[in-house]
N, C-alpha and C positions, 0 to 999 in steps of 0.2 A: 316481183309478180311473175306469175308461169303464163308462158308466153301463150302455150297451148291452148288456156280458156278463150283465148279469141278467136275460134271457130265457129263460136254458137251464132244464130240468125240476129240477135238483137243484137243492137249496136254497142261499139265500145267506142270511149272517147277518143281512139287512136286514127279514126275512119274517118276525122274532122280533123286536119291541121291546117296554119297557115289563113291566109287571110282570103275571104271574101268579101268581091266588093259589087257596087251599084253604081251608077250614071244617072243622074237624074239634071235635066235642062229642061229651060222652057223656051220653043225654039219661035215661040212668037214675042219672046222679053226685045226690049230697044237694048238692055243692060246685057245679054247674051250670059245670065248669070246661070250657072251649073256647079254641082258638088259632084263631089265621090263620097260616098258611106262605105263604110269599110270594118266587116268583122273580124279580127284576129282570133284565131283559134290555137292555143298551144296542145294538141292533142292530150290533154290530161286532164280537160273538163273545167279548163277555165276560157274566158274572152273576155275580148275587149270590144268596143263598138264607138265608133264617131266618124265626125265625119273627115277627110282624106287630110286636112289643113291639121287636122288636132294630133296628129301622129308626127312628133320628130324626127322620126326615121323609122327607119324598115328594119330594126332589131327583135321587132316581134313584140313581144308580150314586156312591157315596160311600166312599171304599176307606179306613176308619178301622180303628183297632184291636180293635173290636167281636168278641170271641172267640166269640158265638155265631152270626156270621155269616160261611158258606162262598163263597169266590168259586174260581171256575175259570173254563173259557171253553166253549164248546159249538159243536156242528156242526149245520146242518142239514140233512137228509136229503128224499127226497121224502115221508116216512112218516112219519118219527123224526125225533126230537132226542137226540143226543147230550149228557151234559154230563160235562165231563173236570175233576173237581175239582184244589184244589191239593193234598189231600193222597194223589192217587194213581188212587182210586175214579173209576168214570167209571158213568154211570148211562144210561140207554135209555130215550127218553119216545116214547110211542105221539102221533102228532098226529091229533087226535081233530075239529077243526076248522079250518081255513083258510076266510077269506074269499074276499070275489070279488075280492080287488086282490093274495090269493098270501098277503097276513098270515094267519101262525098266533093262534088265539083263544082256543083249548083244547087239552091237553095233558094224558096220560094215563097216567098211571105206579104201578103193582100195583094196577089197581083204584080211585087214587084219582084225582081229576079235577082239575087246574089250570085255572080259564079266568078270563082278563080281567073277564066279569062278575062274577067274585065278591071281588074286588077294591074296599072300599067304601072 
């Protein structure tokens, strides 16, 4: 690929790498129960999605038979991220952060907030 076309304003799937993730707790549980969701993105327009416990390691993009982990591929937009899952469902993410080099950092979707730093 010419590396060149990657100037234009709309997105290329190069502007999403690496994993985004979320916190979610309920800090009035007795059980003190909380996940981490967590988006993998391999900048070539595919991902992975689950939640932190379903990922065996931090090698990225691992396409095993893990049933609670959704892969599809996804667009990006100058705004948005699209993701077009495999089973159908395609979801609309607000981008809520871009660096200064065009990468996306955070990522916004009903209210709740994907970003790189929360990623531990």
């Amino acid at each position: 690929p010419d590396m060149n076309q990657q100037t234009e304003r709309v997105g290329s799937p190069w502007q999403l790498k690496g994993a985004l993730c979320t916190w979610s707790g309920s800090s009035n549980s007795s059980t003190g129960y909380s996940r981490t969701q967590k988006i993998v993105f391999d900048g070539q327009g595919n991902y992975q999605y689950g939640s932190e416990s379903s990922f065996s390691s931090d090698a990225g993009i691992a396409y095993g038979g893990n049933p609670t982990v959704e892969t599809g591929t996804y667009s990006v937009g100058e705004t948005t991220v699209t993701l077009y899952a495999q089973s159908g469902e395609s979801y609309q993410l607000q981008v809520n952060m871009r660096q200064n080099n065009g990468m996306i950092a955070e990522l916004m979707y009903d209210g709740t907030l994907y970003a790189t730093g929360l990623c531990e």
